[in-house]
C-alpha positions as CSV (number, residue, x, y, z in Angstrom):
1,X,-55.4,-8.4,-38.8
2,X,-56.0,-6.6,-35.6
3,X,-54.1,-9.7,-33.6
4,X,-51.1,-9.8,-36.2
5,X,-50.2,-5.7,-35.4
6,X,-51.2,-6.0,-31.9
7,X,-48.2,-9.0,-31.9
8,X,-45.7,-6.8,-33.9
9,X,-46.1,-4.3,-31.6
10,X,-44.8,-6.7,-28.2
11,X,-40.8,-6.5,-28.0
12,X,-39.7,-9.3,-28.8
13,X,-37.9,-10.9,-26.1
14,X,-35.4,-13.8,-26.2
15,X,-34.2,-16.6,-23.9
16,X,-32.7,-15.1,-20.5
17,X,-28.5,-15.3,-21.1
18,X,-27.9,-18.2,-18.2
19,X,-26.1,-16.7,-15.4
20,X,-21.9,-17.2,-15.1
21,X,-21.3,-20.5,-13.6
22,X,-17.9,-20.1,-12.9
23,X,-15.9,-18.1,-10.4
24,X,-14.4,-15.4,-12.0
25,X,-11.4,-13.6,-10.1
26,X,-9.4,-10.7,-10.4
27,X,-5.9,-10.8,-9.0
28,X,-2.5,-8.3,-9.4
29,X,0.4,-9.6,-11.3
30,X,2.4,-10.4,-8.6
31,X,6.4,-8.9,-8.4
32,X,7.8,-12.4,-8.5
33,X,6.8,-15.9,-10.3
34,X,6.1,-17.6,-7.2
35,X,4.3,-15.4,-5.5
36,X,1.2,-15.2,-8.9
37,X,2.0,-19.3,-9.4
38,X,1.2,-19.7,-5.2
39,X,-2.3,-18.0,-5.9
40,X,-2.5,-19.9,-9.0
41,X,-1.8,-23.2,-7.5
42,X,-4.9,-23.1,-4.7
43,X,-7.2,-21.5,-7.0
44,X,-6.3,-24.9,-9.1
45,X,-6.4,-27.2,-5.9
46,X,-10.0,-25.5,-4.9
47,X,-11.4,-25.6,-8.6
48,X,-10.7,-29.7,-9.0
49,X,-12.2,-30.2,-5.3
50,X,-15.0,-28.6,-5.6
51,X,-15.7,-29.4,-9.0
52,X,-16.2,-25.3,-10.0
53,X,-14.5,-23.4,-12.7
54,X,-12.5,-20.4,-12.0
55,X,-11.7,-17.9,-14.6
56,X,-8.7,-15.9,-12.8
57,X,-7.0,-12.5,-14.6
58,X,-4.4,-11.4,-13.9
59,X,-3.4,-7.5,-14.3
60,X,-1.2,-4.9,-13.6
61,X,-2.0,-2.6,-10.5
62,X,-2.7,0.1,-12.1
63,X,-5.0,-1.5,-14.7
64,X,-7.1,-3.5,-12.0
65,X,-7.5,-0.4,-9.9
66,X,-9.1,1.2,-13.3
67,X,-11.1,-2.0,-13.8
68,X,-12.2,-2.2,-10.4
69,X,-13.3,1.3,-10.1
70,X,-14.9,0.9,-13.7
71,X,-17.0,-1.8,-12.7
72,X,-18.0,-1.3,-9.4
73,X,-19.7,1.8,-10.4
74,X,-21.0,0.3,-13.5
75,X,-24.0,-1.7,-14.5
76,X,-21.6,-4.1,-15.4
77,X,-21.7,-8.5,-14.6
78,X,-18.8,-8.1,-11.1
79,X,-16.0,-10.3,-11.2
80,X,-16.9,-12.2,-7.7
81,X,-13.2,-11.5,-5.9
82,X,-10.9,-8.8,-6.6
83,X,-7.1,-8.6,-4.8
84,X,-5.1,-5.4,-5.5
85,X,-2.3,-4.6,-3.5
86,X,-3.1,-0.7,-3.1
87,X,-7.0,-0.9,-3.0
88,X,-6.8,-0.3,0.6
89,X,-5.6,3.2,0.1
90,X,-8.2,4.2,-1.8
91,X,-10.6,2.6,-3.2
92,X,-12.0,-0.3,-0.7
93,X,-13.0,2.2,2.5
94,X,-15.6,4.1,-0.7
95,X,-16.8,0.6,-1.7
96,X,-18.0,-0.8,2.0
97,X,-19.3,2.8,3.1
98,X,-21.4,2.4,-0.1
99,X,-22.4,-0.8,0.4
100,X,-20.8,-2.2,-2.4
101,X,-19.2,-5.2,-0.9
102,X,-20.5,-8.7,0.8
103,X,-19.7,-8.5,4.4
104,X,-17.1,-11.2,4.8
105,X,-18.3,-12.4,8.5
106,X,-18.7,-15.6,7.7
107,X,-15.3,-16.2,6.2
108,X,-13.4,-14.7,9.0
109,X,-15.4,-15.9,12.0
110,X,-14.1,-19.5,12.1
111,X,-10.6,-18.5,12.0
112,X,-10.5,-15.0,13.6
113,X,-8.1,-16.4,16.2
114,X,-5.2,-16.7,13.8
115,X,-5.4,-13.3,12.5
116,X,-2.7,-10.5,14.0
117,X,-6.0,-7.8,15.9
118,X,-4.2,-4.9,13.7
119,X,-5.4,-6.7,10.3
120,X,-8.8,-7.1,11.4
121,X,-9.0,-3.5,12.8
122,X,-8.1,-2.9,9.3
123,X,-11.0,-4.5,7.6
124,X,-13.7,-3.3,10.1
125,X,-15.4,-0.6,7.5
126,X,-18.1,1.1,8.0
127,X,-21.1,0.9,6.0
128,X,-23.2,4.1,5.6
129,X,-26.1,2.1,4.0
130,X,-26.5,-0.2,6.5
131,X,-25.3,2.2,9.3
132,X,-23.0,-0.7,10.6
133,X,-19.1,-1.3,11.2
134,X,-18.2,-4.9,10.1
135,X,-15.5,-7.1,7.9
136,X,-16.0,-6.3,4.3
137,X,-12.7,-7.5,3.2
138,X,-10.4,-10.1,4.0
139,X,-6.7,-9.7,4.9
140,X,-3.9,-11.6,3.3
141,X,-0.6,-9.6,4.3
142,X,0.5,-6.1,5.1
143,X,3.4,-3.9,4.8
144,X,4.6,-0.9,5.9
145,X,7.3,1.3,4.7
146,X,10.9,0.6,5.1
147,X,14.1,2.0,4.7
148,X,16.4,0.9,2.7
149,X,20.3,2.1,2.0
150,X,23.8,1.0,0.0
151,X,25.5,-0.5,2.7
152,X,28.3,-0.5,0.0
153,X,28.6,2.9,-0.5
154,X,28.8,4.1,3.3
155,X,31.5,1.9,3.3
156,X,33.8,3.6,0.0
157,X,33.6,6.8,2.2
158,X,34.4,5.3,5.8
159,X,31.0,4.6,7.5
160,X,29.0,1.6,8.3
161,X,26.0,1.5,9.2
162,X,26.5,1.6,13.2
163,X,27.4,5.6,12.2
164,X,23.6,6.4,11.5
165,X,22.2,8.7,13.9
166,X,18.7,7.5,15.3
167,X,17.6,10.9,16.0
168,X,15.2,12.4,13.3
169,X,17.7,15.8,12.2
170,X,21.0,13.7,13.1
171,X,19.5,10.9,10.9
172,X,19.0,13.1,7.5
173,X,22.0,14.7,8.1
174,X,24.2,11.6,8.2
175,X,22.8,11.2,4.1
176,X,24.1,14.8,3.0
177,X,27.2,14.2,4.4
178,X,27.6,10.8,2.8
179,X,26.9,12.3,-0.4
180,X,29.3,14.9,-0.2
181,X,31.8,12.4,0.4
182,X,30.4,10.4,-2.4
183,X,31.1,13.6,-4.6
184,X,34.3,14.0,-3.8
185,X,35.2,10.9,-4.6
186,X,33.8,11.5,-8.1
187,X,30.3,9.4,-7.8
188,X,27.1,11.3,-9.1
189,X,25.2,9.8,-5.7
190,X,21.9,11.8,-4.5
191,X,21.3,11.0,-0.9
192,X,18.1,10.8,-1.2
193,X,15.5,8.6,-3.1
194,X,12.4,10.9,-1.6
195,X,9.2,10.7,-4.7
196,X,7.4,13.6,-5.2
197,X,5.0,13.2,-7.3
198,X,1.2,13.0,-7.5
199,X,1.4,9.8,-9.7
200,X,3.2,7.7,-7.1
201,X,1.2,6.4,-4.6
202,X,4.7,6.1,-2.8
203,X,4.8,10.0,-2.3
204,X,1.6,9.7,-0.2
205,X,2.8,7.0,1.7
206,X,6.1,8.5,2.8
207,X,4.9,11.8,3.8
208,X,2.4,10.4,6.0
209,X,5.2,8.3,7.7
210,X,7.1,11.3,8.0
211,X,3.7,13.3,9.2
212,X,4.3,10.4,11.9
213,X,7.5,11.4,12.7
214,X,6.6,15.1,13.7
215,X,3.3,13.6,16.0
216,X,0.8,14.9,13.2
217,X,-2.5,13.6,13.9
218,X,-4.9,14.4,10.8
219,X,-8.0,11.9,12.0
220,X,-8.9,10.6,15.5
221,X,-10.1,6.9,16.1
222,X,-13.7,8.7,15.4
223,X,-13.2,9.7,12.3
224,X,-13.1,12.8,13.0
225,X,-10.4,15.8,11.3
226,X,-8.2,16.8,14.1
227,X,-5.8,18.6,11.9
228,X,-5.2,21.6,13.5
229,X,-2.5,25.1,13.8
230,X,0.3,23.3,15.5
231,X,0.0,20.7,12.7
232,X,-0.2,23.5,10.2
233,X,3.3,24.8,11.7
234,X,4.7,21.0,11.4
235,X,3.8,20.6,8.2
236,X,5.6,23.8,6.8
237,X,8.7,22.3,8.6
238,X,8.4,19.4,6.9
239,X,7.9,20.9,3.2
240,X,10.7,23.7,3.8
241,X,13.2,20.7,5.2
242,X,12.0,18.7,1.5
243,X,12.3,21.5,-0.5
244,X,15.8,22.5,0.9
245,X,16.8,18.8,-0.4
246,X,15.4,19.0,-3.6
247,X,16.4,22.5,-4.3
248,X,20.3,21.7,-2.9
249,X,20.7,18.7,-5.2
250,X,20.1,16.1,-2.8
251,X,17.1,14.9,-4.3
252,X,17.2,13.6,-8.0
253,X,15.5,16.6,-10.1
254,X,13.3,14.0,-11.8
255,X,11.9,12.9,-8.9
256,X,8.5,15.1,-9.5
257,X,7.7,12.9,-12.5
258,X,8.4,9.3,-10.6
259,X,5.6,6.3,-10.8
260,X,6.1,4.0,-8.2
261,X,8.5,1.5,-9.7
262,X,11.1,4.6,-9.9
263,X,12.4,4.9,-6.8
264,X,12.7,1.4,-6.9
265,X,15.3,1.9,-10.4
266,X,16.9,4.9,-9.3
267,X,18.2,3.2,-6.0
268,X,18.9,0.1,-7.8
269,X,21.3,1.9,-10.5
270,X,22.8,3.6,-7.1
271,X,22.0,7.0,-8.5
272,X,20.6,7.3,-5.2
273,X,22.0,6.3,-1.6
274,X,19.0,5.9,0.4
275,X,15.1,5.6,-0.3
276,X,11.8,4.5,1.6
277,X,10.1,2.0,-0.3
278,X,6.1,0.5,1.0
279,X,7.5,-3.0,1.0
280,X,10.7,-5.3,0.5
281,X,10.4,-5.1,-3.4
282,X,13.8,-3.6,-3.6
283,X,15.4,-6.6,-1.8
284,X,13.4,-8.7,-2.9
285,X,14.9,-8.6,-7.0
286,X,17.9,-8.9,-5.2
287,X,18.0,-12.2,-3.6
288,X,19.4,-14.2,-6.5
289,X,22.6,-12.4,-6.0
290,X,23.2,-12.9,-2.4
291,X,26.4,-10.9,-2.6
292,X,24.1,-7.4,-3.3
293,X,21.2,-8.9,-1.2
294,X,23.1,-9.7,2.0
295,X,26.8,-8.0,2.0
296,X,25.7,-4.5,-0.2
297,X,22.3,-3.4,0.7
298,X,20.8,-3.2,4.2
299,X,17.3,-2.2,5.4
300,X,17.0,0.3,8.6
301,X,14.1,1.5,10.8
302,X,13.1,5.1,10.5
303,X,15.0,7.3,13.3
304,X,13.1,8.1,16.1
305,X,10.3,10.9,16.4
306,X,11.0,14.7,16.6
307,X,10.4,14.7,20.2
308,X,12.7,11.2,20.9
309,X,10.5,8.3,21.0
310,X,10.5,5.5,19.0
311,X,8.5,5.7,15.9
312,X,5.1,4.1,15.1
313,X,4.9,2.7,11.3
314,X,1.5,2.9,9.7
315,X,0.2,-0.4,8.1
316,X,-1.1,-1.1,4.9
317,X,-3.1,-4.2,4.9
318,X,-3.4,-6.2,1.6
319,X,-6.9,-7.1,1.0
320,X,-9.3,-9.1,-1.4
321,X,-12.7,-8.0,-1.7
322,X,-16.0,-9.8,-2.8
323,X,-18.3,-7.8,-5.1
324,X,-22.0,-7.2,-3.8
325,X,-24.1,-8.1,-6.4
326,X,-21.5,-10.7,-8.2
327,X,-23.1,-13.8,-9.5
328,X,-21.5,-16.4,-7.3
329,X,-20.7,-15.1,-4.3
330,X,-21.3,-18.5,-2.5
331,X,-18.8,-20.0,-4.2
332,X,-16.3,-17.2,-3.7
333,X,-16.9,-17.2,0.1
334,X,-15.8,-21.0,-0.3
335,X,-12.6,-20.0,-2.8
336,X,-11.5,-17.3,-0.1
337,X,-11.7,-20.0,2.7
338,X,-9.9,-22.3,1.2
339,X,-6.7,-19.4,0.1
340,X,-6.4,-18.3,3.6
341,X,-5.8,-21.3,5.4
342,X,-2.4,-20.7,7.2
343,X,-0.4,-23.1,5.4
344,X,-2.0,-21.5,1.8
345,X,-1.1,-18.1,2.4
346,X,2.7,-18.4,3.9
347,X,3.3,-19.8,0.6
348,X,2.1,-16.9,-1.1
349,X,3.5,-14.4,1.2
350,X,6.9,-16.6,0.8
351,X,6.4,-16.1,-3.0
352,X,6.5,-12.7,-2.5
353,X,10.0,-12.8,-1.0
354,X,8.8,-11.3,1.8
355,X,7.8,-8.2,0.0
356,X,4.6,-8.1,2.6
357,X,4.3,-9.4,5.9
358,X,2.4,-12.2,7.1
359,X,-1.2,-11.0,9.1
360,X,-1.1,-14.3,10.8
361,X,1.1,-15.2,14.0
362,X,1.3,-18.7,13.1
363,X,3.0,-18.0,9.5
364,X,5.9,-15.6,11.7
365,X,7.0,-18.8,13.0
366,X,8.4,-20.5,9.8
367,X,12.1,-20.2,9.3
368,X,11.8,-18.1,6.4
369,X,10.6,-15.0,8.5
370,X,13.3,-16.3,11.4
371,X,16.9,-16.3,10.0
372,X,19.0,-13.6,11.5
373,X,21.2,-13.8,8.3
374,X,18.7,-12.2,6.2
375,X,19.5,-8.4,6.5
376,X,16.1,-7.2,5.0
377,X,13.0,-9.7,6.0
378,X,14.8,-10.3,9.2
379,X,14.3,-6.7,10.0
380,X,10.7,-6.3,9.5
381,X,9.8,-7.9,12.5
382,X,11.3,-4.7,14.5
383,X,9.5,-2.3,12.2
384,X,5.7,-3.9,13.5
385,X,6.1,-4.1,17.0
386,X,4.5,-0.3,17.0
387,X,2.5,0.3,14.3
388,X,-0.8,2.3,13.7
389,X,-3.8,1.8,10.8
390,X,-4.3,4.0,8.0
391,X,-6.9,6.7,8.4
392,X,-8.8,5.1,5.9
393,X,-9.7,2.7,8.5
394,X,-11.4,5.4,10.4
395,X,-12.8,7.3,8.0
396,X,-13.2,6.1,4.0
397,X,-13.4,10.4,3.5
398,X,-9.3,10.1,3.9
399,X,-9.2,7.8,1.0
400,X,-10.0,10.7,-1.2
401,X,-6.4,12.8,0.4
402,X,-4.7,9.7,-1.4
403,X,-7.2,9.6,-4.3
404,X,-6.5,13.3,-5.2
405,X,-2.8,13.3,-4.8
406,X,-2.9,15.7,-1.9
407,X,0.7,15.2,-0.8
408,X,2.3,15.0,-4.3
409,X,0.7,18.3,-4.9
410,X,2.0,20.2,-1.9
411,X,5.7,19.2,-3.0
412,X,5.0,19.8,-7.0
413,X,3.5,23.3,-5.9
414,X,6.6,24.0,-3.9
415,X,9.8,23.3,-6.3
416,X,7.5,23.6,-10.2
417,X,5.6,27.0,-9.5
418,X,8.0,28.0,-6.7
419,X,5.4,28.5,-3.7
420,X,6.3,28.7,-0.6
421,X,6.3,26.0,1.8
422,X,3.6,27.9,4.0
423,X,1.3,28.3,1.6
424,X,1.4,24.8,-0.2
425,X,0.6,23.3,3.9
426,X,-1.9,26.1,4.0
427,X,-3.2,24.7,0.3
428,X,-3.1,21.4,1.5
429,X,-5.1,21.6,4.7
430,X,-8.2,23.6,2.9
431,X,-7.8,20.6,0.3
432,X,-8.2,17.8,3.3
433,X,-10.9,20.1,5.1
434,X,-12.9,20.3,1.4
435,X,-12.7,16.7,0.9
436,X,-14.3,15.9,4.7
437,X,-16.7,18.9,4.0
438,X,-17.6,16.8,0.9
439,X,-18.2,13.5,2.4
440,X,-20.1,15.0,5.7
């Protein structure tokens, strides 16, 4: 009797559930067909070579950011690759100072060579666990942010695009005036396709290129916060020049509400005459009409800097990431050596219709990226001769300015509770020193 309670009082426990055999991946839907069905194609190629199953899912940026954040702070089974096209901004910097993903060494070593330095120094995290810098993701492409304008429209009202001033207040100038002509001539046209809002990672990405334009320097190659008074001064410019758009009606008023695919509808329906856009999407829907893609739309670089030079773009590499933890991380290592053989990913940055830039030399030298006839991919090469990482790079604490909105809430402040420009840069400074306080 004594042995029969003794036994009913053991938990009962039941054959181990086997591990996951296959490789399960996590990829974002791409913009186009061919560039999801490129990433489809060598995960297929890889999976009947290797004799390994592959369960890949596709989702939506915004949804694989939330699963990704979900599960890498969960107890969760980890998918053993993830790819989003915006994890760099935020989320991957956290993940490797936390010592949440495989250091990826061993797939970059052996062909190191071929990447661009830039996309490496991009991947180079720190981890705070280990107290060591190395690769802890793996590049694929990059973008940066363009311009992009209705080559049409300059031309209704008498100007081309020769007429564009290259000077930073000549060059915003030039898009009021070609509004008011636009007006006259009885088109509802807003110069300006600027997003505002804290729900558009687009916002954060085009103040900080415009921070760029006025010398602002918020971190140092240490990591450390240099943002100082004189920036302080800068950046109340800067929100008192935005404001006078939006306020002036050359700013669309919804423009506080935009998502990033917005700017991207309000240029294409020409409600707007001009926009920055974080890669070549715009174009890029374009190119089955060759009449809108190559005669009525052109892509510019940014004018120069406030004090005349030429302006530095900041770089957003595209990375994939492999799960610390995940149950077949051997395998994966093997999967991601096999995608990012040259010839594997000019075909997926191809599929993307050049919406990102190659991070390898050797892919720049295929005649897609070479045809001087293309008015939009052509032009991209121009816009990374002088470029500079994202402060993420330097210091995963700046990933939380993105995180937060920081930017978006400095222009919401300004035209939907009517503070002044001083104050929101005063707001958004104590925000950015709270946030590095935080981390420290």
């Amino acid at each position: 009797m004594l042995s029969s309670i003794i036994a009913c009082d053991q938990p009962i426990i039941g054959p181990e559930e086997p591990a996951r055999e296959n490789v399960e991946v996590w990829w974002s839907e791409g913009y186009y067909p061919e560039e999801t069905n490129a990433i489809r194609k060598f995960i297929d190629e890889w999976s009947e070579q290797s004799n390994v199953a592959v369960d890949v899912q596709f989702y939506s940026e915004k949804d694989l950011t939330q699963k990704a954040e979900s599960v890498m702070n969960s107890d969760e089974t980890l998918p053993d690759i993830i790819y989003g096209y915006t994890l760099d901004f935020s989320l991957v910097p956290t993940f490797a100072w936390n010592g949440k993903l495989v250091d990826t060494s061993d797939i970059i070593d052996p062909v190191q060579d071929l990447f661009m330095p830039e996309a490496l120094e991009s991947v180079n995290y720190r981890n705070d666990v280990e107290d060591r810098r190395s690769f802890y993701a793996v590049p694929i492409a990059q973008n940066t942010i363009y311009i992009h304008y209705w080559r049409s429209l300059l031309e209704e009202v008498g100007f081309s695009e020769e007429d564009i001033p290259e000077n930073w207040e000549g060059f915003w100038e030039f898009w009021l005036e070609v509004q008011s002509a636009l007006r006259e001539e009885g088109q509802e046209v807003y110069a300006l396709g600027l997003p505002m809002s804290t729900a558009a990672t687009d916002t954060h990405y085009t103040i900080e290129q415009i921070l760029q334009g006025y010398d602002i320097q918020i971190v140092d190659e240490n990591g450390e916060l240099t943002f100082n008074d004189s920036d302080l001064e800068k950046l109340t410019e800067i929100l008192s020049q935005i404001k006078d758009f939006y306020e002036n009606d050359y700013i669309p008023s919804n423009v506080t509400n935009w998502t990033d695919p917005d700017n991207n509808i309000s240029f294409l329906s020409r409600e707007t005459l001009m926009t920055p856009n974080p890669t070549l999407s715009i174009p890029g829907s374009q190119r089955q009409n060759p009449s809108t893609y190559k005669e009525e739309m052109g892509t510019i670089e940014w004018p120069n800097k406030v004090n005349g030079e030429p302006m530095e773009y900041i770089t957003s590499i595209k990375q994939l990431i492999l799960p610390e933890g995940a149950p077949q991380t051997e395998k994966a290592q093997d999967l991601v050596s096999y995608l990012i053989q040259p010839e594997h990913l000019a075909e997926f940055n191809e599929g993307s219709q050049g919406r990102f830039y190659p991070v390898m030399e050797t892919i720049l030298e295929r005649p897609f990226w070479n045809d001087p006839e293309d008015p939009h991919v052509y032009k991209t090469h121009q816009y990374f001769e002088r470029t500079r990482p994202s402060y993420t790079v330097f210091n995963p604490a700046y990933a939380e300015v993105e995180a937060r909105g920081v930017w978006g809430n400095a222009l919401s402040r300004m035209v939907e509770e009517d503070v002044s420009p001083r104050d929101s840069a005063e707001k958004a400074r104590e925000e950015i020193e709270q946030i590095f306080e935080e981390w420290e």
